[in-house]
C-alpha positions as CSV (number, residue, x, y, z in Angstrom):
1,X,0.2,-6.2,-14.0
2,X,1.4,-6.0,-10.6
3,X,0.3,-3.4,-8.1
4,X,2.2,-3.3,-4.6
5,X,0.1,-2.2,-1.6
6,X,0.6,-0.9,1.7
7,X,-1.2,-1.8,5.1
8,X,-2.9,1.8,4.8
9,X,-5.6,0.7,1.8
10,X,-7.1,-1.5,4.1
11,X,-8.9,1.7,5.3
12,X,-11.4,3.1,4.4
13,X,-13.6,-0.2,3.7
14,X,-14.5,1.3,0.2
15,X,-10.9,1.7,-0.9
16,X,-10.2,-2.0,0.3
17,X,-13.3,-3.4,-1.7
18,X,-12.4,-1.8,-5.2
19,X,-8.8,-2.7,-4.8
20,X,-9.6,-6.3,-3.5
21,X,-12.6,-6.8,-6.0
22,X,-10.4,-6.1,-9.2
23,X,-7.5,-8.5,-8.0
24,X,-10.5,-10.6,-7.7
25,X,-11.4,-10.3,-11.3
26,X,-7.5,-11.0,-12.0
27,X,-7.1,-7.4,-13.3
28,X,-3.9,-7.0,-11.4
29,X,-1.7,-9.1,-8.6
30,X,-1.3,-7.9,-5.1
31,X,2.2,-7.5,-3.8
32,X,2.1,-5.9,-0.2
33,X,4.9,-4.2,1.4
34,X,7.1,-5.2,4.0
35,X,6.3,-2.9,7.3
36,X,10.0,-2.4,8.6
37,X,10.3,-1.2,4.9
38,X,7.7,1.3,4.7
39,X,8.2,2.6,8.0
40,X,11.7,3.4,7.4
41,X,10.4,5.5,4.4
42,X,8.2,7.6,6.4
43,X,10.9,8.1,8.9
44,X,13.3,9.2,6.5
45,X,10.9,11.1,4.6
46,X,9.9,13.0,7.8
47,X,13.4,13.4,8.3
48,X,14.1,14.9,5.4
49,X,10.9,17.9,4.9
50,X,11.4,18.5,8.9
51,X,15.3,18.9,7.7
């Protein structure tokens, strides 16, 4: 299984164990996002509910 993260799990600390700890353990693989990528989904998001 693949899980893709973003930048914010790395906050708060607990959060960033648990997720860390179980690709550890080989539960799941870590993809991370790109940040131009992500940021231009908030922006359009933002964009979009303040419409």
């Amino acid at each position: 299984m693949i899980a893709l993260l973003n930048a914010c799990v790395l906050y708060p600390a607990v959060l960033r164990d648990v997720l860390l700890t179980l690709a550890e353990a080989e539960i799941y693989q870590i993809r991370w996002t790109k940040w131009r990528e992500t940021s231009s989904k908030v922006v359009e998001r933002t964009a979009e509910c303040e419409g």
